[in-house]
PDBQT receptor file of N, H, CA, C and O in Angstrom, charges set to zero:
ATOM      1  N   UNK A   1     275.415 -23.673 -22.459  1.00  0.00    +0.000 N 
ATOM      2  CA  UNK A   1     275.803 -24.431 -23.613  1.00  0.00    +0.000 C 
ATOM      3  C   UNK A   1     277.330 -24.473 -23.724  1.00  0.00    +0.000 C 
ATOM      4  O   UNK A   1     278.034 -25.427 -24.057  1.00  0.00    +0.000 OA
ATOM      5  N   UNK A   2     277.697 -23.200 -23.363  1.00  0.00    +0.000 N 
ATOM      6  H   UNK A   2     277.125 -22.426 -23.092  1.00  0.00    +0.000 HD
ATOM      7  CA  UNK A   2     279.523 -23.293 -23.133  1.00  0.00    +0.000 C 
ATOM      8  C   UNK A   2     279.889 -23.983 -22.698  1.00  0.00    +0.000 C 
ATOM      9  O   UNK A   2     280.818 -24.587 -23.234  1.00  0.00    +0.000 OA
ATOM     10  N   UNK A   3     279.384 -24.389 -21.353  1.00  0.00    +0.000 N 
ATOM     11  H   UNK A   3     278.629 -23.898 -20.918  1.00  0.00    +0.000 HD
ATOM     12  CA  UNK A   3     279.797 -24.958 -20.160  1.00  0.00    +0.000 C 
ATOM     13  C   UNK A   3     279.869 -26.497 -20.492  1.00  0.00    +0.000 C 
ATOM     14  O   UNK A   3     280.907 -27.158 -20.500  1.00  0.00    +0.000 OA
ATOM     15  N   UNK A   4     278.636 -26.950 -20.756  1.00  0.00    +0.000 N 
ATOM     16  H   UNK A   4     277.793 -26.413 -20.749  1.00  0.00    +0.000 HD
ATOM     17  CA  UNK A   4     278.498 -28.230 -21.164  1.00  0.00    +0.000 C 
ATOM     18  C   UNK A   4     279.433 -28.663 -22.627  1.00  0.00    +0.000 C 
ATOM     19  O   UNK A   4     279.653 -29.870 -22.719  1.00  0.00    +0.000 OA
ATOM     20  N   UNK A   5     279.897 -27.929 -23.572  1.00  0.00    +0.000 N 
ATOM     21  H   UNK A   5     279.717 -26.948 -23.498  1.00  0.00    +0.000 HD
ATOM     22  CA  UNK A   5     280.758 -28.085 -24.114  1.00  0.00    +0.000 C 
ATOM     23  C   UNK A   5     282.203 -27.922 -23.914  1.00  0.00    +0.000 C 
ATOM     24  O   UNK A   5     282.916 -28.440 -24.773  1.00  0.00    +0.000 OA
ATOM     25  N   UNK A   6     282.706 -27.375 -23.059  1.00  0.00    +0.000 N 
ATOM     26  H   UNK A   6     282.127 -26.954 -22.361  1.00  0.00    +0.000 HD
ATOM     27  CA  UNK A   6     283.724 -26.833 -22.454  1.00  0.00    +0.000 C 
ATOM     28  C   UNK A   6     283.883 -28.454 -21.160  1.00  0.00    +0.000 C 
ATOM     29  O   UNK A   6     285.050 -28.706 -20.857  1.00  0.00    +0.000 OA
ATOM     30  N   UNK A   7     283.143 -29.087 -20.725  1.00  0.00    +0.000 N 
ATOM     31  H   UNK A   7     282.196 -28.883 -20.971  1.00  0.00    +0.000 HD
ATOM     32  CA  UNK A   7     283.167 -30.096 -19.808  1.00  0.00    +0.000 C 
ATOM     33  C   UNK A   7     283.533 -31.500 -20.834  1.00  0.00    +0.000 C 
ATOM     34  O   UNK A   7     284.089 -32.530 -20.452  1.00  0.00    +0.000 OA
ATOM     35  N   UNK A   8     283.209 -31.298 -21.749  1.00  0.00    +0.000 N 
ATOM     36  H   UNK A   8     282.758 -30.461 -22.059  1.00  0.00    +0.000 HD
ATOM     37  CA  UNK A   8     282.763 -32.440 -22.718  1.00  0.00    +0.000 C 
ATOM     38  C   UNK A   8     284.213 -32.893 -23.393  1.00  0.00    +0.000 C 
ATOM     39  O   UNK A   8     284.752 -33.995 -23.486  1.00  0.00    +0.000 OA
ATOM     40  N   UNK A   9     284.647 -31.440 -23.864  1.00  0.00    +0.000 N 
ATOM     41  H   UNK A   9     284.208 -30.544 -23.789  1.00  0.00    +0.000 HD
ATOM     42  CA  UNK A   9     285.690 -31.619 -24.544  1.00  0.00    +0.000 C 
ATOM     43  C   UNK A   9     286.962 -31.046 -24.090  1.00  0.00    +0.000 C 
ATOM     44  O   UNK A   9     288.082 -30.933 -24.589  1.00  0.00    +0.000 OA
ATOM     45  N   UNK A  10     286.493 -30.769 -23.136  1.00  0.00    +0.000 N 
ATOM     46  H   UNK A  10     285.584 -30.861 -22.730  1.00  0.00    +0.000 HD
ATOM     47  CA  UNK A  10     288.015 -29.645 -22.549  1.00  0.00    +0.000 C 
ATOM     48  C   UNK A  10     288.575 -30.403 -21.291  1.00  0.00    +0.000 C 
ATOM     49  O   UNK A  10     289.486 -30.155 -20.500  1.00  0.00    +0.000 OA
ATOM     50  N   UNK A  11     287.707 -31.380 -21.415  1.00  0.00    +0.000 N 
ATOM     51  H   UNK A  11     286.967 -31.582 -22.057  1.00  0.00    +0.000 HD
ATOM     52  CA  UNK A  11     289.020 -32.273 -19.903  1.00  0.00    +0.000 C 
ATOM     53  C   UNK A  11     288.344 -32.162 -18.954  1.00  0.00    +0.000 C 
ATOM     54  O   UNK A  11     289.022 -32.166 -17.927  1.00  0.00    +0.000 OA
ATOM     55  N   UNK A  12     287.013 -32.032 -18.744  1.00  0.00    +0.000 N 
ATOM     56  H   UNK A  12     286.462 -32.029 -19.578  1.00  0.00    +0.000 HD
ATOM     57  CA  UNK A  12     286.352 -32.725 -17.523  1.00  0.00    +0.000 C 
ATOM     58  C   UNK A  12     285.829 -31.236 -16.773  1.00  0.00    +0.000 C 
ATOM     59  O   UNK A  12     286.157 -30.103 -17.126  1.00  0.00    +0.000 OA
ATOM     60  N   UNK A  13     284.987 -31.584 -15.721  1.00  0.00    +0.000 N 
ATOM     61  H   UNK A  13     284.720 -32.504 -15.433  1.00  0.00    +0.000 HD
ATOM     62  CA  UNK A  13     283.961 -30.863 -14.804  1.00  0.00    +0.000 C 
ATOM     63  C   UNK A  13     285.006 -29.623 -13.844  1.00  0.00    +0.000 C 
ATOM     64  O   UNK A  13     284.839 -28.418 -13.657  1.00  0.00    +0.000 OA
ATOM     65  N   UNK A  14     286.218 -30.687 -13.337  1.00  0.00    +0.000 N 
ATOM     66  H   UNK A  14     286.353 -31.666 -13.488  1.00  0.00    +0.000 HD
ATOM     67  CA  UNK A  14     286.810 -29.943 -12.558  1.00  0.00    +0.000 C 
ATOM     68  C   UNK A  14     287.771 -28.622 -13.299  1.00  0.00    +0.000 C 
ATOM     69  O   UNK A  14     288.045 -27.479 -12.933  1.00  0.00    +0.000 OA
ATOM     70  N   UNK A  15     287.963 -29.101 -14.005  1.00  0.00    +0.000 N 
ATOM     71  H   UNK A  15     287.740 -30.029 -14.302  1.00  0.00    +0.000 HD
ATOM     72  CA  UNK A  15     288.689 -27.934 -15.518  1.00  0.00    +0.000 C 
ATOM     73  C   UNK A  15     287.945 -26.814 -15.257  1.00  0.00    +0.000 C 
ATOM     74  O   UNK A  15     288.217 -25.766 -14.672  1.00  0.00    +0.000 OA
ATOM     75  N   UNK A  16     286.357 -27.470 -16.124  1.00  0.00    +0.000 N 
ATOM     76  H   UNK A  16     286.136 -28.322 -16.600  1.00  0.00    +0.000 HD
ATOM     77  CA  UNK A  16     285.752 -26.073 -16.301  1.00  0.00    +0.000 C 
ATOM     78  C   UNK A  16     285.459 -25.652 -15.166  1.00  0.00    +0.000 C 
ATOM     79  O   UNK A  16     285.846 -24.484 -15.211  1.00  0.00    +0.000 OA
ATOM     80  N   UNK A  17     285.030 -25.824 -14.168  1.00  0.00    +0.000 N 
ATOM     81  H   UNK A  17     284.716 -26.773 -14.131  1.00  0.00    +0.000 HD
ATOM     82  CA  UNK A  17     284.918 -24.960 -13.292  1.00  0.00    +0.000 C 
ATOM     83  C   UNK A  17     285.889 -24.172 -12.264  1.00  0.00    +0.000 C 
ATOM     84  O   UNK A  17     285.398 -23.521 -11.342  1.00  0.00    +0.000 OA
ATOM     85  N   UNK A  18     287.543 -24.273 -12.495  1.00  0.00    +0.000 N 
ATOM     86  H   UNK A  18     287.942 -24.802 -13.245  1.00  0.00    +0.000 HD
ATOM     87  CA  UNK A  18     288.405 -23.917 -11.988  1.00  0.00    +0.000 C 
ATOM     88  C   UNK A  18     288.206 -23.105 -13.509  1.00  0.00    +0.000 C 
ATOM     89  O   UNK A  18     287.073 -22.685 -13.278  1.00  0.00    +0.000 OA
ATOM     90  N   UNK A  19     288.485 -22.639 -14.772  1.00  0.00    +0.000 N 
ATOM     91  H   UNK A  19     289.406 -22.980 -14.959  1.00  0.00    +0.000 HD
ATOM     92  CA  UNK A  19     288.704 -21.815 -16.071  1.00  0.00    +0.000 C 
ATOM     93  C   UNK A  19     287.290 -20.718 -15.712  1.00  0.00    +0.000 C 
ATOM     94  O   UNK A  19     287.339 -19.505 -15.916  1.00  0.00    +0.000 OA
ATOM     95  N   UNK A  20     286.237 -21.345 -15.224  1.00  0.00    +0.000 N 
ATOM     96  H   UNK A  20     286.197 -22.330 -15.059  1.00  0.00    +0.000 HD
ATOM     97  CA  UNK A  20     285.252 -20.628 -15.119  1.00  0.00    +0.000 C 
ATOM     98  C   UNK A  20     285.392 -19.621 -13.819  1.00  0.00    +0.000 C 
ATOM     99  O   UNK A  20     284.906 -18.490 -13.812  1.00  0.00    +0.000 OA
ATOM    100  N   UNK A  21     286.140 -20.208 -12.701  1.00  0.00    +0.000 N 
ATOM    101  H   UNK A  21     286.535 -21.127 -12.707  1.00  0.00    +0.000 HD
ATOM    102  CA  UNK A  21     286.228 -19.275 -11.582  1.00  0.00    +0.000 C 
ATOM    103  C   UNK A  21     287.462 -18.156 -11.433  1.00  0.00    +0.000 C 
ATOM    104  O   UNK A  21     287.669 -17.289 -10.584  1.00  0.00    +0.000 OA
ATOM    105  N   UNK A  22     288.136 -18.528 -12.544  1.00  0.00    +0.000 N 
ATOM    106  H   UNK A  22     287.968 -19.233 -13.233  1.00  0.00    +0.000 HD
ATOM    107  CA  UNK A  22     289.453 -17.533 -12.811  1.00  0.00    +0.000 C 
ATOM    108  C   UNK A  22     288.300 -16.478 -13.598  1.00  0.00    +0.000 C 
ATOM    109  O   UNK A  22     288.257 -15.332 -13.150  1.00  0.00    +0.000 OA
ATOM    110  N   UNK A  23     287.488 -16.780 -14.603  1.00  0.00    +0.000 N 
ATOM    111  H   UNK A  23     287.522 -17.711 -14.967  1.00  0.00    +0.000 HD
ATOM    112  CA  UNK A  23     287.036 -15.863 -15.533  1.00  0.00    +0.000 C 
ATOM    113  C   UNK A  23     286.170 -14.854 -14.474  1.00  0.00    +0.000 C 
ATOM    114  O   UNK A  23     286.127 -13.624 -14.486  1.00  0.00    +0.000 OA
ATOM    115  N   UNK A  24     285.534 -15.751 -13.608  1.00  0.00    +0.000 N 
ATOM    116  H   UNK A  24     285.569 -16.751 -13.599  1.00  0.00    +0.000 HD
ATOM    117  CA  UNK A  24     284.415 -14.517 -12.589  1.00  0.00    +0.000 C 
ATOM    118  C   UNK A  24     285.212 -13.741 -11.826  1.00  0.00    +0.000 C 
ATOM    119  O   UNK A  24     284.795 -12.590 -11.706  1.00  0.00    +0.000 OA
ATOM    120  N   UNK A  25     286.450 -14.047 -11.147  1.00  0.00    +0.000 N 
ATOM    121  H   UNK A  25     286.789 -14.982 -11.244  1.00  0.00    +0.000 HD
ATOM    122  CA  UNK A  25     287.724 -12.741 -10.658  1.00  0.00    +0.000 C 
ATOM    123  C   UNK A  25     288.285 -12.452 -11.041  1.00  0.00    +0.000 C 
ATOM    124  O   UNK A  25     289.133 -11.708 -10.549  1.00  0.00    +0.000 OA
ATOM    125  N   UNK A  26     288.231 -12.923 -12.556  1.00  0.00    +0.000 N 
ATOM    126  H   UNK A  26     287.541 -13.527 -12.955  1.00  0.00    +0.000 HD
ATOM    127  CA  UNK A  26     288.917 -11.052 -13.589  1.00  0.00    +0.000 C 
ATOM    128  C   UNK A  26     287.941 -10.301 -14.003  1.00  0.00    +0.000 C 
ATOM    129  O   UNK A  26     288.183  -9.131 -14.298  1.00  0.00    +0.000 OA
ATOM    130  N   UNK A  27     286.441 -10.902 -14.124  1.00  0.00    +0.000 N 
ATOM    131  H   UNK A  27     286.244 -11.852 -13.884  1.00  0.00    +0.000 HD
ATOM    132  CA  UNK A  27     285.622 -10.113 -14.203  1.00  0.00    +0.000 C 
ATOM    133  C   UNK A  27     285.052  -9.245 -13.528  1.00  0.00    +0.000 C 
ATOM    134  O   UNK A  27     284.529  -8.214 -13.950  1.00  0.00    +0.000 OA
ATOM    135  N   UNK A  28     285.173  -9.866 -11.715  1.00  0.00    +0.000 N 
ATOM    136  H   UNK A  28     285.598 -10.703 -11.371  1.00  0.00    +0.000 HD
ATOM    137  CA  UNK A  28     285.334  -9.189 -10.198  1.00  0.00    +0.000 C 
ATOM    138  C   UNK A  28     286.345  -7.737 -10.677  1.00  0.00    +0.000 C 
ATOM    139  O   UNK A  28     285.995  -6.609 -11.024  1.00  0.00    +0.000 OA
ATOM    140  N   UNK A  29     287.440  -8.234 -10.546  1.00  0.00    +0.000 N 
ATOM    141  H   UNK A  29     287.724  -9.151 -10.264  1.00  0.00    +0.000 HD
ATOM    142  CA  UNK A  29     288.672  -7.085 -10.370  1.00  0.00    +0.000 C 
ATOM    143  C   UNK A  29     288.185  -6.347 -11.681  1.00  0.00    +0.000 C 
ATOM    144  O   UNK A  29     287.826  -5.206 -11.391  1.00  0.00    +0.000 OA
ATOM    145  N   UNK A  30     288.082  -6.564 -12.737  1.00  0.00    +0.000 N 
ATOM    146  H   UNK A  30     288.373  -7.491 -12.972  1.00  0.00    +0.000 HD
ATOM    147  CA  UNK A  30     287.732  -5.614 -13.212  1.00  0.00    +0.000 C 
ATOM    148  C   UNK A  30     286.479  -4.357 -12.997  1.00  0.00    +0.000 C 
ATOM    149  O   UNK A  30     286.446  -3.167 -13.308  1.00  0.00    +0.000 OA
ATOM    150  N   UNK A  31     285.428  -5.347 -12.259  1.00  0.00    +0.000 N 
ATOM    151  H   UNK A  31     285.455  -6.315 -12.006  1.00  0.00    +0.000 HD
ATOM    152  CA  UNK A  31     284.578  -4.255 -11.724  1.00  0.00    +0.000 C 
ATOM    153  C   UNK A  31     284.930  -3.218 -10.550  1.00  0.00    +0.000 C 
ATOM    154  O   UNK A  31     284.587  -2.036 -10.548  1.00  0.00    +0.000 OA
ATOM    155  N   UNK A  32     285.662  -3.856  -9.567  1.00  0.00    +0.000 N 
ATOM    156  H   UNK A  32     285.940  -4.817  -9.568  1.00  0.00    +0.000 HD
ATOM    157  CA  UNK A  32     286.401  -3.293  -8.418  1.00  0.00    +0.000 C 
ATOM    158  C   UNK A  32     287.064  -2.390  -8.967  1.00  0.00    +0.000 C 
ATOM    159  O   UNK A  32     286.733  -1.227  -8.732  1.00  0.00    +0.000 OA
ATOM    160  N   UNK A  33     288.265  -2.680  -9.914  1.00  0.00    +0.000 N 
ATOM    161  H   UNK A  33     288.533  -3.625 -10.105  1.00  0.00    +0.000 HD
ATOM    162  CA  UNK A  33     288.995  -1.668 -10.486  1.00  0.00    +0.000 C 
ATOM    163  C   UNK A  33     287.511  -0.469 -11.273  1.00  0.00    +0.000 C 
ATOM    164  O   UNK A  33     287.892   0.698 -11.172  1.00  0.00    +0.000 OA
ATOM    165  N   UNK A  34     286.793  -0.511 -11.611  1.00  0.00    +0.000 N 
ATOM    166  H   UNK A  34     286.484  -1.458 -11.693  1.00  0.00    +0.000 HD
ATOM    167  CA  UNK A  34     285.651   0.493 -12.144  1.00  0.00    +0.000 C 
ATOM    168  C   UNK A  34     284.987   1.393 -11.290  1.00  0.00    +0.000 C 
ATOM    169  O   UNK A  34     284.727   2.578 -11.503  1.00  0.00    +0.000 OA
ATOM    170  N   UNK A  35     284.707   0.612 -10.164  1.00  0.00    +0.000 N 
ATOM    171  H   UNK A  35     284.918  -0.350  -9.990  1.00  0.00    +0.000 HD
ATOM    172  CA  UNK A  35     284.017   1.239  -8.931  1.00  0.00    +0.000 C 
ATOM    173  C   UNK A  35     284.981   2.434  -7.991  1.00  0.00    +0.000 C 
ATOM    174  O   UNK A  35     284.699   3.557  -7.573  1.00  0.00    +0.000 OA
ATOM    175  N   UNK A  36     286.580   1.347  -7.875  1.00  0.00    +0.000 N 
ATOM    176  H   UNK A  36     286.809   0.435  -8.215  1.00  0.00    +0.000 HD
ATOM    177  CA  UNK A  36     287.571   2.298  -7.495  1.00  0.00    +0.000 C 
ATOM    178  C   UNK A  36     287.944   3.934  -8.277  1.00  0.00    +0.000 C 
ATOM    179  O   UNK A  36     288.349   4.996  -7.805  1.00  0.00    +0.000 OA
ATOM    180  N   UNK A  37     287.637   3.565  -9.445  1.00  0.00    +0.000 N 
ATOM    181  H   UNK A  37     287.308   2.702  -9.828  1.00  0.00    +0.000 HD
ATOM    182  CA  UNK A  37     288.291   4.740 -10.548  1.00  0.00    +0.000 C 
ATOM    183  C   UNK A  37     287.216   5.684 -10.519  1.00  0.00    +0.000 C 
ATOM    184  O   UNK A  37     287.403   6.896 -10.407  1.00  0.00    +0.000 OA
ATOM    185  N   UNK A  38     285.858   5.033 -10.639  1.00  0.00    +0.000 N 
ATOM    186  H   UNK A  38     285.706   4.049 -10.730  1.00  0.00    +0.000 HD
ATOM    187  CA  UNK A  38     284.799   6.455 -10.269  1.00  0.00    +0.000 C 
ATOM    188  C   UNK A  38     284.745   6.898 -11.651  1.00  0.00    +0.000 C 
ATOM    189  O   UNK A  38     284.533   6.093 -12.558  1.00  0.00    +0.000 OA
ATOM    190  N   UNK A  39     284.937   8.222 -11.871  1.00  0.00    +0.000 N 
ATOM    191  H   UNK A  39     285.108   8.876 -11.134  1.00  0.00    +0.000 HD
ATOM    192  CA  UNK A  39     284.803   8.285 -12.899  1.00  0.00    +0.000 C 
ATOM    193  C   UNK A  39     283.088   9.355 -13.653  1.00  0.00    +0.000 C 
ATOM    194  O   UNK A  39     282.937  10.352 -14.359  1.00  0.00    +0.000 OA
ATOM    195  N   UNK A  40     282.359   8.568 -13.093  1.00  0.00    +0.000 N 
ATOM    196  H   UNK A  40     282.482   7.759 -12.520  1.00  0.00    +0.000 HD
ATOM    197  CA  UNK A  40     280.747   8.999 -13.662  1.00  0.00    +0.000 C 
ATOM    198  C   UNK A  40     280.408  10.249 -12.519  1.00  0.00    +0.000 C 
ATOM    199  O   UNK A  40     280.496   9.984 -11.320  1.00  0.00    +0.000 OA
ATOM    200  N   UNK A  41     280.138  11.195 -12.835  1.00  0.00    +0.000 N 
ATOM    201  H   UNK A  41     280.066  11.410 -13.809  1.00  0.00    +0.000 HD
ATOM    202  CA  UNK A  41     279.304  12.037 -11.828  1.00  0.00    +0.000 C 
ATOM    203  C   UNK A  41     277.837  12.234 -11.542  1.00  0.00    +0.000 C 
ATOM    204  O   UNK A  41     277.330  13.197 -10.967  1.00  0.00    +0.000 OA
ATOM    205  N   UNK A  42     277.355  11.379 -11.938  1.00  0.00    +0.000 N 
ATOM    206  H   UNK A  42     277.767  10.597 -12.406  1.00  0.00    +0.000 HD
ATOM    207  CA  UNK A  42     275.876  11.048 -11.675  1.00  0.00    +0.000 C 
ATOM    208  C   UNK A  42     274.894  11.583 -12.283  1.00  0.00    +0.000 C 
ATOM    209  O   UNK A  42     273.740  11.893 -11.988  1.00  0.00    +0.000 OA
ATOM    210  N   UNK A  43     275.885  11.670 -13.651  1.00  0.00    +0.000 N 
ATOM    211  H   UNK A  43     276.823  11.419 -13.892  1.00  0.00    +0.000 HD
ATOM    212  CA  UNK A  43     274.894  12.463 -14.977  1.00  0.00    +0.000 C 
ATOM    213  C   UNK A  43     273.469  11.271 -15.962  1.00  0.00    +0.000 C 
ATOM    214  O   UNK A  43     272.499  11.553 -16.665  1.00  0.00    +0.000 OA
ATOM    215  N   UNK A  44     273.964  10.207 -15.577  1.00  0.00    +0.000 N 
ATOM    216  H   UNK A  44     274.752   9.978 -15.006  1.00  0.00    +0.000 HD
ATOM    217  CA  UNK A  44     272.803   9.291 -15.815  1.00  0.00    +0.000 C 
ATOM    218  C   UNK A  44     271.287   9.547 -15.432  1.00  0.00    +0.000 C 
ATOM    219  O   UNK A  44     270.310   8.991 -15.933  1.00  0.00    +0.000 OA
ATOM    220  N   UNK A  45     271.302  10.551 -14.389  1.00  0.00    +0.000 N 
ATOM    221  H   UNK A  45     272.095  11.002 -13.981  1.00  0.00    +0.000 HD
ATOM    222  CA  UNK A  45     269.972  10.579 -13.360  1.00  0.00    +0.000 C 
ATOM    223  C   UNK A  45     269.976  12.666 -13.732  1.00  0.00    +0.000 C 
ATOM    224  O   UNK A  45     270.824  13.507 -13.434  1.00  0.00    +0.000 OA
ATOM    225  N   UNK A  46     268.852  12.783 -14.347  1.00  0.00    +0.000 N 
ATOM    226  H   UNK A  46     268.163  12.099 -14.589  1.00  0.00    +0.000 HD
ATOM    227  CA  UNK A  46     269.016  14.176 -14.161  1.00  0.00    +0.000 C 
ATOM    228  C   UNK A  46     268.495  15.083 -12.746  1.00  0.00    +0.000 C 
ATOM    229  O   UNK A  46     267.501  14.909 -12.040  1.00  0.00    +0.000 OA
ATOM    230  N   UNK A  47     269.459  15.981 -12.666  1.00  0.00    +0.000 N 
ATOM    231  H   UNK A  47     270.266  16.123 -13.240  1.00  0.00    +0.000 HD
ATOM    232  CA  UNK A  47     268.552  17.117 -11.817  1.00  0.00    +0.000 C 
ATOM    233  C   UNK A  47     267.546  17.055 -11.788  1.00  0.00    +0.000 C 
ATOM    234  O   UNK A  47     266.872  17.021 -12.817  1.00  0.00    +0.000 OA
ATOM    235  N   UNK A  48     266.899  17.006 -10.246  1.00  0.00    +0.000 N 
ATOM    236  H   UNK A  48     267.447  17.034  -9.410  1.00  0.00    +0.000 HD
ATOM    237  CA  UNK A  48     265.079  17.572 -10.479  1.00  0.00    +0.000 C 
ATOM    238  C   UNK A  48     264.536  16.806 -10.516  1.00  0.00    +0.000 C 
ATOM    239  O   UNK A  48     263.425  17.079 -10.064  1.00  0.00    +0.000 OA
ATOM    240  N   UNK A  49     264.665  15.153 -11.034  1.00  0.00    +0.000 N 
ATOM    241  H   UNK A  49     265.568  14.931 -11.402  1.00  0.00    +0.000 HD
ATOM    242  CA  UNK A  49     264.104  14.099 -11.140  1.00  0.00    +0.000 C 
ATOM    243  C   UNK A  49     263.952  13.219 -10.305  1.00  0.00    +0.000 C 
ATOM    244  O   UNK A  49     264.847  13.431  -9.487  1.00  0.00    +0.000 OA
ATOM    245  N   UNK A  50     263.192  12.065  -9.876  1.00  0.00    +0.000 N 
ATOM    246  H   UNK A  50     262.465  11.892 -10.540  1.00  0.00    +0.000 HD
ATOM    247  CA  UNK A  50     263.221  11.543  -9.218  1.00  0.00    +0.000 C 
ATOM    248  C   UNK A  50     263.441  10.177  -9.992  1.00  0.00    +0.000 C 
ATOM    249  O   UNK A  50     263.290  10.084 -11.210  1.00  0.00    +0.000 OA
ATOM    250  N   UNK A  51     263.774   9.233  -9.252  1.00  0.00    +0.000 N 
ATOM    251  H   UNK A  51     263.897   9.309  -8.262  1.00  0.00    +0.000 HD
ATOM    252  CA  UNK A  51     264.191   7.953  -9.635  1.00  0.00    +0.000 C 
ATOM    253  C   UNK A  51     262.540   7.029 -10.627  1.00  0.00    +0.000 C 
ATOM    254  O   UNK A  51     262.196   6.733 -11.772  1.00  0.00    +0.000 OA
ATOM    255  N   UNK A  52     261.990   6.929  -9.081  1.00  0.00    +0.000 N 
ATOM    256  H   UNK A  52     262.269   7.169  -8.152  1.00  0.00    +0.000 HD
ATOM    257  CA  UNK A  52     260.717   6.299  -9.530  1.00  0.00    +0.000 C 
ATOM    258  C   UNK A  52     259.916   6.625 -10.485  1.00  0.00    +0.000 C 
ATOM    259  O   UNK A  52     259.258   5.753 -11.053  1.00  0.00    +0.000 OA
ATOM    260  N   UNK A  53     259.776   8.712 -11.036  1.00  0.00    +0.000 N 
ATOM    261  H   UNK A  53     260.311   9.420 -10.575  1.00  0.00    +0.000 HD
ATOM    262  CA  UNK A  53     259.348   8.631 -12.201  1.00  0.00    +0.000 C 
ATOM    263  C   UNK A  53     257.901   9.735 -11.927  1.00  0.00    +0.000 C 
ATOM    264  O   UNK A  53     257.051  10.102 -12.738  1.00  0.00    +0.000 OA
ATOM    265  N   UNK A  54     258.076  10.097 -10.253  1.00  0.00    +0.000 N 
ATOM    266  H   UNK A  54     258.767   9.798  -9.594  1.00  0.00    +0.000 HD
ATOM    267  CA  UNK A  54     257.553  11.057 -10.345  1.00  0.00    +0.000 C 
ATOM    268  C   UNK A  54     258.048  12.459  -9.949  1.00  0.00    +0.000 C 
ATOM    269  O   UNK A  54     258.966  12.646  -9.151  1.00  0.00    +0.000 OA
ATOM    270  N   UNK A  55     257.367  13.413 -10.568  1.00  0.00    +0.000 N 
ATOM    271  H   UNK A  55     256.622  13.261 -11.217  1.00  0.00    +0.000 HD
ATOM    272  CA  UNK A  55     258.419  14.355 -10.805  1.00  0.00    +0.000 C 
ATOM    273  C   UNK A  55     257.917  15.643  -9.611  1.00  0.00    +0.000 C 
ATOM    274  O   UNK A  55     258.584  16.671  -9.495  1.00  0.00    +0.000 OA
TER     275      UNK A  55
């Protein structure tokens, strides 16, 4: 619905989709930058457990 409003009124197809492909590689680098930094020690998943749910 963005999109199609963003085409409509914002100056055409080629606009939005050059505004739209800047937005997906800052959203990229920002994940890269997340993955790089680390950070989590794999406390999401406890000890002892298994993924699938049997124990």
């Amino acid at each position: 619905m963005i999109a199609g409003f963003l085409v409509v009124h914002a100056g055409g197809l080629t606009d939005t989709a050059q505004e739209y492909g800047v937005a997906v590689i800052v959203l990229a680098a920002f994940a890269l930058f997340g993955l790089l930094r680390g950070g989590r020690d794999g406390a999401a998943i406890p000890q002892g457990r298994r993924v699938d749910g049997n124990t």
